[in-house]
C-alpha positions, 0 to 999 in steps of 0.5 A: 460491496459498498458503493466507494468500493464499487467505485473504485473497482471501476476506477482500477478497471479503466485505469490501472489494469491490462491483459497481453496475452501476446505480449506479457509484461515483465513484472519487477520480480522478473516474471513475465505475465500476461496480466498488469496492474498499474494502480498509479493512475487511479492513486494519482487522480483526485477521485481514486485518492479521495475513495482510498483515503476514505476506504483504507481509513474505514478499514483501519477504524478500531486500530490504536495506530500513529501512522501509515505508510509503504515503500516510496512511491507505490505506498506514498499516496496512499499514505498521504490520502488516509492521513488527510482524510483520517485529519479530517475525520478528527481521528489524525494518522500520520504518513511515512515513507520507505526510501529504497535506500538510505540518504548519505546527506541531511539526516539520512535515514531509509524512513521519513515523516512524523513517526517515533520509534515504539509507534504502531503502524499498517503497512500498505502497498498498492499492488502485492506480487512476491511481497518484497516490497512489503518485506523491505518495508517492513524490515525498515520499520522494524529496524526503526524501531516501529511495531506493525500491526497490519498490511493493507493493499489495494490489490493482491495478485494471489502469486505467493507474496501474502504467505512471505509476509505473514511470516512478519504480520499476520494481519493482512488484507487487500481490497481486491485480487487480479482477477476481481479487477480482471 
């Protein structure tokens, strides 16, 4: 594991993930465990944006893409941080957003930012459960007119929610499991 990626971990580690063994967490599929991962503090913090724009452009080197981006708001800093650092590496990605559901004023619409239909994108996600937030972006997009060429993560907790989103993208990959932040 490279240092950005060590550093990361660390990160995750102190800010984003607990164990109540006494008192699980209800997850937003309605599960209950005793184990939670809450990458907002470290996606949030100037230094966990700086190592996610830097890892996730690494990881992205070699994709003919236009933008990046998930459903608001657990994908959006990770979006916005590789669209900077991918700017300032000369090599610009674009962000987008997934609202969760479509404005009725201005120009409406379930996407926005700086795409067109027929662009090809990677879909990330903070922390992947049952996959449906990745599935619902994902629908979005293709219903957009957006042609995905991968799903990234910063975490996969391992529950089943990968094999969903495989059926859509066979390009996957996380940066961690649970249990390497466990």
């Amino acid at each position: 594991m490279d240092e950005k990626k060590r550093q990361l971990l660390k990160l995750l580690k102190e800010k984003s993930y607990r164990y109540s063994p006494d008192k699980p967490f209800t997850l937003s599929s309605g599960r209950e465990s005793p184990y939670y991962v809450d990458c907002r503090p470290v996606t949030h913090s100037a230094q966990g944006l700086a190592l996610i724009g830097e890892i996730f452009f690494e990881a992205l080197k070699g994709l003919d893409i236009q933008a990046i981006g998930g459903l608001t708001m657990g994908a959006d800093p990770i979006a916005h941080a590789v669209a900077l650092t991918s700017y300032l590496n000369g090599k610009p990605i674009n962000s987008f957003s997934v609202r969760k559901e479509s404005k009725q004023h201005g120009t409406g619409g379930l996407l926005v930012g700086d795409i067109q239909p027929g662009d090809r994108v990677v879909i990330v996600e903070d922390v992947i459960s049952s996959g449906s937030s990745v599935l619902y972006a994902i629908k979005s997009s293709v219903n957009f007119g957006l042609n995905i060429v991968k799903v990234l993560a910063i975490v996969d907790r391992e529950e089943g929610g990968r094999n969903k989103i495989e059926k859509f993208v066979s390009d996957i990959e996380s940066l961690f499991t649970l249990f390497e932040i466990a």
